[in-house]
C-alpha positions in Angstrom: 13.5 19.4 28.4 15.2 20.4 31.2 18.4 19.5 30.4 18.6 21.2 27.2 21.5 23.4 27.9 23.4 20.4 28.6 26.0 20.3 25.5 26.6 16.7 25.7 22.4 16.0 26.1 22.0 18.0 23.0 24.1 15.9 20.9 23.2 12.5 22.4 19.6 13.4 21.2 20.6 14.7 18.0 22.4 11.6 17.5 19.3 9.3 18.5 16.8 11.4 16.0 19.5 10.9 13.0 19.9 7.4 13.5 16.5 6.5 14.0 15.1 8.2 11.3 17.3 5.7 8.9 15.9 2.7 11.2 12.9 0.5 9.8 12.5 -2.4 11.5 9.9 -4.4 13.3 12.2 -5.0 16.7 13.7 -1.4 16.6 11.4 1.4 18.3 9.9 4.1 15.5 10.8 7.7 15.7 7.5 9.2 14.7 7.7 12.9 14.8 10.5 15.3 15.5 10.0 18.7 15.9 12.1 21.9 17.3 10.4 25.0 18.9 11.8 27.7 20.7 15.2 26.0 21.0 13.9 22.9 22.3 13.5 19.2 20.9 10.7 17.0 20.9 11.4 13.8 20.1 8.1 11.4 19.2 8.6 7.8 19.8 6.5 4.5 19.3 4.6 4.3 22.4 6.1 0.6 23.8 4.6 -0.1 27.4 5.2 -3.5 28.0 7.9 -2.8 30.5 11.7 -3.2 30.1 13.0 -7.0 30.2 13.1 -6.9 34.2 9.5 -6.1 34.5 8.7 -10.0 33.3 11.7 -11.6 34.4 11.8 -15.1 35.2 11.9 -16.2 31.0 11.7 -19.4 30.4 14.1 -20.8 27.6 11.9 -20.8 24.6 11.3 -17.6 25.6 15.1 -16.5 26.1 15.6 -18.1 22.5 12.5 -15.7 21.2 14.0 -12.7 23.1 17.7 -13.1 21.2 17.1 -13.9 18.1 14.9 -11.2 17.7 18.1 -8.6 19.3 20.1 -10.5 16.6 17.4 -9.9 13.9 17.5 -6.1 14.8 21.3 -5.5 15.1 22.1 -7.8 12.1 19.9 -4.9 10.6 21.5 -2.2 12.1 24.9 -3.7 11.4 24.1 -3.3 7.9 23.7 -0.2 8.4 27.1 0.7 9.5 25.1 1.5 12.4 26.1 0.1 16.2 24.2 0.7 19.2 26.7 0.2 22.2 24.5 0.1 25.2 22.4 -2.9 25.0 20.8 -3.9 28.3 17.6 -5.1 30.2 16.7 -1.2 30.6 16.9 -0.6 26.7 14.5 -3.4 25.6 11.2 -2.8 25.8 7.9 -4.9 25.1 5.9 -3.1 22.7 2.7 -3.7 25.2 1.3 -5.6 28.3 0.0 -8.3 26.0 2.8 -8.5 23.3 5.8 -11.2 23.3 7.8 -9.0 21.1 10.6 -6.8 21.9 12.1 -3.1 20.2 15.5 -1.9 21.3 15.5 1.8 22.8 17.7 4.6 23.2 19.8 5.4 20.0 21.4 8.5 22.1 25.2 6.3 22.0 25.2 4.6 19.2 27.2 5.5 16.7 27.0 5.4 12.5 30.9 4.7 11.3 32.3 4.3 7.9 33.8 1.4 6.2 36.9 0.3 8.1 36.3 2.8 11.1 37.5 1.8 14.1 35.9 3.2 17.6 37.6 4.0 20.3 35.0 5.6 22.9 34.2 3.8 26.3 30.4 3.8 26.6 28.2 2.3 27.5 26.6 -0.2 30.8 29.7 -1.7 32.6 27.9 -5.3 33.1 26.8 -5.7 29.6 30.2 -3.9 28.1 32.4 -6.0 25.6 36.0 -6.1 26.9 37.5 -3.9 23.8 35.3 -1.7 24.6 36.8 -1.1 28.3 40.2 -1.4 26.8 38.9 1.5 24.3 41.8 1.1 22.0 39.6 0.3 19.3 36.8 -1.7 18.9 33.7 -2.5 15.9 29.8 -3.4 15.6 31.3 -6.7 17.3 30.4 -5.2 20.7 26.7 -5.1 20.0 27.2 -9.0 19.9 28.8 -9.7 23.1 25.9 -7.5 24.9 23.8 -10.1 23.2 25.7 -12.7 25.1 25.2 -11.2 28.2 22.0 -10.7 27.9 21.7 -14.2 26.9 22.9 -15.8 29.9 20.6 -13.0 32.0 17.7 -14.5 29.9 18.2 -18.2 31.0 19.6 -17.4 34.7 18.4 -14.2 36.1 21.9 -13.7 37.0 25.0 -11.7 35.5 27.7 -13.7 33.9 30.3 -10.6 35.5 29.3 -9.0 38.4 31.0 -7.2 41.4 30.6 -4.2 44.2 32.3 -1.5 41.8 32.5 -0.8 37.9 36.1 -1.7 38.5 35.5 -5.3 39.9 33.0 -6.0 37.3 35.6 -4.6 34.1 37.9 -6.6 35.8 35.9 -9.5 35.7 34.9 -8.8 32.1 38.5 -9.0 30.8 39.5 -12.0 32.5 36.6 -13.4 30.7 35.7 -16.1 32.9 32.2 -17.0 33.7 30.1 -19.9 35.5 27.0 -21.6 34.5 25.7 -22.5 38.4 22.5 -22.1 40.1 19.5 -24.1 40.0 18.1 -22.7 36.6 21.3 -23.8 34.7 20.3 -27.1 35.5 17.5 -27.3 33.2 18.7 -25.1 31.0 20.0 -26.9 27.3 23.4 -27.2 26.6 22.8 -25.4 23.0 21.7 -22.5 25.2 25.2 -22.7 26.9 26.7 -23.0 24.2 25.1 -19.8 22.5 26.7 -18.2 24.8 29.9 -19.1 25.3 30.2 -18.5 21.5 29.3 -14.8 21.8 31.1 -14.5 25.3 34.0 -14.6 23.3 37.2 -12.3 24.4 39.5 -12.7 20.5 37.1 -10.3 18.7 38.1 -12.4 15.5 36.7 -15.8 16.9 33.4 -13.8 18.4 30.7 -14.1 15.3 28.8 -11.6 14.2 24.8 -10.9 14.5 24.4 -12.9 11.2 26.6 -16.3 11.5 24.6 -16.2 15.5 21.5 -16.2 13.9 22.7 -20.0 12.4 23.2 -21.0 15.8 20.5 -23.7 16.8 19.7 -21.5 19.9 18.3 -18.9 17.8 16.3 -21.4 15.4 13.4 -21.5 17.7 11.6 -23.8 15.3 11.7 -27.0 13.3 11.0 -25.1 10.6 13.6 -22.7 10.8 11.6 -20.1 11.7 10.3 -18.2 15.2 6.6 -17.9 14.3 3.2 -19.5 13.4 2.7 -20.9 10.5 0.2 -18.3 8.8 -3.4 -20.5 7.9 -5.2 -20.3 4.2 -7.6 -17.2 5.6 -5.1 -15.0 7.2 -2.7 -15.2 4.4 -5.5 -15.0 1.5 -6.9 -11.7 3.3 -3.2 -10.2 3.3 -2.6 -11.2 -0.1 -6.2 -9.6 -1.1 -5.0 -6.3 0.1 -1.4 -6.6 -1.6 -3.7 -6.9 -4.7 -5.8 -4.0 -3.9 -3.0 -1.8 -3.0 -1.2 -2.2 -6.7 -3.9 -0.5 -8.0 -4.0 2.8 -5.4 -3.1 6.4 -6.5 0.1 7.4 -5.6 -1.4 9.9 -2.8 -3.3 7.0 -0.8 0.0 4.7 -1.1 1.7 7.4 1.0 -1.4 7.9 3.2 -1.2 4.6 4.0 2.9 4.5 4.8 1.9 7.3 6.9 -1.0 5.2 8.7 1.0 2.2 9.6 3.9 4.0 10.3 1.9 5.8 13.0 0.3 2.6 13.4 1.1 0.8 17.2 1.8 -2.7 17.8 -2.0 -3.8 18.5 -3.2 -2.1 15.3 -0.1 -4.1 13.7 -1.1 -7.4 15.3 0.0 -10.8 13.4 1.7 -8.4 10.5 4.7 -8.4 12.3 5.5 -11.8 12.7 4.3 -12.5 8.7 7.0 -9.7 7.8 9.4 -11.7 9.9 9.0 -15.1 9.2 7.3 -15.3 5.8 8.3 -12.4 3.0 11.9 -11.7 5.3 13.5 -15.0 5.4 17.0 -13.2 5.3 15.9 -11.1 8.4 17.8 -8.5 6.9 14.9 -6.0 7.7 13.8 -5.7 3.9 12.1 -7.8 1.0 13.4 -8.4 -2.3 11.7 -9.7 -5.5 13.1 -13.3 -4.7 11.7 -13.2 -0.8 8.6 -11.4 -2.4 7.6 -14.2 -4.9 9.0 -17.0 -2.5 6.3 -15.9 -0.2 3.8 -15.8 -2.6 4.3 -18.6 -5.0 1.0 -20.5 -3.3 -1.0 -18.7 -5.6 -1.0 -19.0 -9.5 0.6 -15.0 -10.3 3.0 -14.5 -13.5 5.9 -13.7 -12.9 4.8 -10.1 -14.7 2.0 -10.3 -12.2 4.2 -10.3 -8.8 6.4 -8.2 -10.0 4.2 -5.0 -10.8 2.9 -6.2 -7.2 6.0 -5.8 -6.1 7.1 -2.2 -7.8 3.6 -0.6 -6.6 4.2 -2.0 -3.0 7.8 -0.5 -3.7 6.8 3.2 -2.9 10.3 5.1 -2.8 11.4 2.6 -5.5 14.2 1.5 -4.4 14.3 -2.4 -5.1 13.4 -3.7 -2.1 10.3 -3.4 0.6 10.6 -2.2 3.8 9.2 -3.0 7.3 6.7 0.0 6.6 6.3 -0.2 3.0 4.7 -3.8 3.7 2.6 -2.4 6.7 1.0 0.0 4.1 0.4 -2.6 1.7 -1.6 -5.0 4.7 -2.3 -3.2 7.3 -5.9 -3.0 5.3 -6.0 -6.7 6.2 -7.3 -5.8 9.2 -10.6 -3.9 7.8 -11.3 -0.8 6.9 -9.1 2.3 8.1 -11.1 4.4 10.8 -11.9 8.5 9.5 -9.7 9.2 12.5 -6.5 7.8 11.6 -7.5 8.4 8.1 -7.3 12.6 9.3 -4.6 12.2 11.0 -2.0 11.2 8.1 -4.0 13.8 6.4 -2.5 16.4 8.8 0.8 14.9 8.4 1.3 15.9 5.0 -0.6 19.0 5.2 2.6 20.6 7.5 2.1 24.0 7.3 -1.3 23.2 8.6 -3.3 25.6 5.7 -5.9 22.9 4.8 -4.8 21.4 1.8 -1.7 19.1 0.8 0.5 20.8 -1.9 3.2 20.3 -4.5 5.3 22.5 -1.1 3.9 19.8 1.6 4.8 16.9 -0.4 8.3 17.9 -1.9 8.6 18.0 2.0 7.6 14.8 3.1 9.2 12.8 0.3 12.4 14.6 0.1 13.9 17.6 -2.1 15.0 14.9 -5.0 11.4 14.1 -6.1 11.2 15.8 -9.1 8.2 18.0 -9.3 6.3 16.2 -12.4 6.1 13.1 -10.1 4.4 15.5 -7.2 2.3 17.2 -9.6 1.2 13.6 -10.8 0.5 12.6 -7.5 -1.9 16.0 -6.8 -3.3 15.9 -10.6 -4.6 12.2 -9.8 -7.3 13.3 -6.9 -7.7 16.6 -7.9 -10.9 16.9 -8.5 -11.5 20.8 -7.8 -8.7 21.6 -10.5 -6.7 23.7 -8.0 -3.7 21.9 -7.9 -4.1 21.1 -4.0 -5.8 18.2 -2.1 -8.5 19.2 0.5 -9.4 17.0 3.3 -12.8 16.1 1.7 -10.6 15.1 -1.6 -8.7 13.3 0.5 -11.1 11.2 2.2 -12.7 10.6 -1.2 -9.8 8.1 -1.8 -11.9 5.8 0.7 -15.1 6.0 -1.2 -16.8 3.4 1.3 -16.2 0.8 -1.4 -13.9 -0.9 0.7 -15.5 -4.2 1.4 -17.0 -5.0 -1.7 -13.8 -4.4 -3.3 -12.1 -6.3 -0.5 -14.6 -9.1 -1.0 -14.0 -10.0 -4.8 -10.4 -9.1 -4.3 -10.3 -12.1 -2.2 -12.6 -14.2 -4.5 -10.0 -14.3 -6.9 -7.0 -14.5 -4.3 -8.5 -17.7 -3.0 -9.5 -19.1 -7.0 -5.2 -18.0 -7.3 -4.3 -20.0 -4.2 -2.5 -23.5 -5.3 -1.0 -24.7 -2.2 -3.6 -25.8 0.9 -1.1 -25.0 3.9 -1.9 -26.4 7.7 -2.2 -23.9 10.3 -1.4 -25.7 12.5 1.9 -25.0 14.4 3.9 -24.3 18.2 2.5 -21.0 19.1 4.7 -18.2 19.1 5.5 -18.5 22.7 3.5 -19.4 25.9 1.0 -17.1 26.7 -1.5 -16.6 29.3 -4.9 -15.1 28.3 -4.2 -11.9 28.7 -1.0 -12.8 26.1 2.0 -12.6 28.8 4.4 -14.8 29.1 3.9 -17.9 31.2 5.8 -19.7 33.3 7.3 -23.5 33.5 7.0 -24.6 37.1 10.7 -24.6 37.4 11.8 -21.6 36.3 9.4 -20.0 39.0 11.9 -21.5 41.7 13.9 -18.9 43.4 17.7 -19.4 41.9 20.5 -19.4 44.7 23.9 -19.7 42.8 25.6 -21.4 46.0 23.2 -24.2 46.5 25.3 -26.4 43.9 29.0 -27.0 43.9 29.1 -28.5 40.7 29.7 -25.9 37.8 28.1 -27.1 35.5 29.4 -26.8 31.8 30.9 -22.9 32.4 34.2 -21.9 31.6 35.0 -20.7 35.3 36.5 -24.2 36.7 39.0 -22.5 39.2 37.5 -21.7 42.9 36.1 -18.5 43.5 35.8 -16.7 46.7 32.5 -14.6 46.1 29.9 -15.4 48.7 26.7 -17.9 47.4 24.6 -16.4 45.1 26.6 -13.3 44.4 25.1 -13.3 40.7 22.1 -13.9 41.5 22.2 -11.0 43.8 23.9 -8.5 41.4 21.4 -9.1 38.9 18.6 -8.1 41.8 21.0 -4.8 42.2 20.4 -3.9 38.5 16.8 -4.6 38.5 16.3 -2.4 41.4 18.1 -0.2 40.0 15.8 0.0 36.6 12.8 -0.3 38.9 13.4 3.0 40.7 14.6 4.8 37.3 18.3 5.4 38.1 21.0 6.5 36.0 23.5 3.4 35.6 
């Protein structure tokens, strides 16, 4: 923390930490931990080392389409929010590991929570991915986040900028005049839907530019026939995830939050396919959360009351406040993937035990759930596993609420999930994106071709149609500047 003199440091990272602690969402990178010693900050985030978007650059266009719609998913989120992030770029999307398709968005430290009807009126941000009423800084909204998206659309499909230049002056100026080409080989065999995605977002009139919600009905970002951007889930996966839903109704209160606490520390390979379920099953409104009508929709395969699915619902409803969250559903399944391991079982135990004394108290949990929870509700919590009658959970309590039961219980759980299930689904689907056997992305022989924007006169369906005097490949060659840039860890 060597800059932690710095003013302006300070309150960039005391920004990110407030922000992301409100942030819950499967493409958005967790803050785990925050702590403060001896005037310093430590900031704990999800661990994502899959490289930032230039370490697997050339995409193909399935695999641009994958890349947006999930940025779209997570700002439509964050939107909602009253949230905007204001520096999207290649550098602040990160793969969550070497073997994962999916994406989280990074560095909080200059976006910016506003109130209804607030206008902004700071310049910041990455010049090349920068939203023109942004530069003009007399005002601008969430809309911004949107025309990043754009850019990094077109950087998806091309490897090239749509605005580029020697200075921040040339490419600002380019970025007002709006004007951008579609020229190089790889245009050639990219779709005119994907053009068309984004020239709609590349939009200058903020009032014709649509937001993260209405681009999310484009066709480009409907990656599927079914509407969707993942597998179909098969009859086993689904029945084992539903088993555990089950199971989970029926937990204390204490091993609920042990459990929020275990996949919320959980990382992306001890997620696995409970991501995309999250995503493309129970959130169909990819608004980040599940309500009772998403919740039963998912579920209506199997032959639950309606008083059934909604006490299913409620219990998986830990904070109880009418809708499931990204992590609140991770709780519920992430025993779908066996049983929890004694060491990550510890460690949520000395997450809640925060003062580090041994035992988890009415003081440790008003302290994790928040100063509101009134203290019957705590003392219910402790009363329900205390078996010593000292009003405090030891570790050997604790681990008592995994009796070694597990898989018996698992195993008639799912006897009568499967006698439930009424609807015998195909799995049978497109994958998720091409992958090679080590799960990266692979490549279609022509998008491996090296891209020379001057080797074509034509150009192509963009909305540049005047000549322009930059030399061949000048976007091309800009876009290599920024990568090199990112590869070598440079401030931009």
């Amino acid at each position: 923390m060597d800059r932690v003199s710095d003013p302006i440091f300070i309150k960039e990272l005391q920004n990110e930490i407030s922000i992301l602690k409100t942030l819950d969402h499967p493409n958005i990178c967790k803050a785990i931990e925050t702590y403060e010693y001896q005037k310093k900050l430590y900031l704990v985030l999800e661990l994502c080392s899959g490289g930032d978007l230039y370490s697997r650059d050339p995409y193909t266009e399935y695999q641009a389409k994958y890349i947006t719609r999930s940025l779209l998913d997570a700002c439509a989120y964050m939107h909602r929010k009253n949230i905007t992030h204001r520096d999207l770029k290649y550098e602040n999307i990160m793969f969550a590991s070497p073997t994962s398709p999916n994406v989280k968005i990074i560095d909080f430290g200059l976006s910016k929570k506003y109130g209804k009807n607030e206008v902004l009126n700071q310049t910041v941000g990455t010049v090349y991915t920068m939203a023109p009423e942004v530069i003009k800084g007399d005002g601008y909204t969430q809309q911004c986040d949107v025309w990043s998206i754009g850019v990094l659309g077109f950087m998806l499909c091309s490897s090239s900028l749509p605005y580029f230049g020697k200075s921040r002056q040339v490419v600002a100026k380019r970025i007002m005049n709006g004007k951008f080409r579609f020229k190089g080989r790889r245009w050639k065999e990219i779709s005119n839907e994907a053009k068309d995605f984004c020239e709609t977002l590349l939009v200058q009139n903020v009032d014709d530019r649509p937001d993260c919600v209405e681009s999310l009905t484009h066709k480009c970002s409907v990656v599927h026939r079914d509407g969707t951007t993942g597998q179909v889930v098969s009859n086993v996966v689904m029945d084992r995830v539903q088993a555990t839903i089950q199971m989970f109704s029926g937990y204390t209160k204490l091993k609920k939050i042990a459990l929020y606490v275990i996949a919320h520390k959980s990382t992306v390979d001890e997620i696995g396919f409970l991501q995309q379920l999250f995503q493309n099953r129970f959130d169909v409104e990819s608004d980040g959360i599940i309500t009772i009508d998403e919740f039963k929709d998912a579920l209506k395969v199997y032959s639950y009351t309606d008083d059934e699915l909604c006490t299913m619902f409620n219990a998986v409803d830990i904070d109880g406040c009418t809708s499931i969250s990204y992590s609140e559903f991770l709780a519920a399944t992430i025993e779908a993937h066996g049983t929890i391991e004694e060491d990550r079982i510890a460690e949520a135990f000395d997450r809640l035990d925060n003062d580090d004394d041994g035992y988890i108290t009415v003081k440790n949990l008003k302290s994790f759930l928040g100063q509101d929870i009134s203290l019957d509700f705590i003392d219910g919590i402790i009363d329900e596993v205390d078996v010593t009658n000292d009003h405090r959970v030891d570790y050997d309590e604790f681990l008592g609420l995994w009796d070694g039961s597990f898989d018996e219980e698992f195993e008639r759980t799912l006897s009568i999930v499967k006698e439930k299930r009424l609807v015998k689904e195909s799995s049978a689907d497109l994958p998720l994106c091409d992958e090679g056997e080590h799960g990266e992305f692979l490549l279609n022989d022509e998008d491996k071709e090296d891209d020379n924007d001057g080797d074509d006169n034509n150009d192509g369906d963009g909305r540049l149609q005047e000549s322009d005097p930059l030399p061949p490949g000048a976007s091309k060659y800009y876009f290599e500047q920024e990568k090199e840039k990112s590869m070598r860890g440079a401030w931009i």
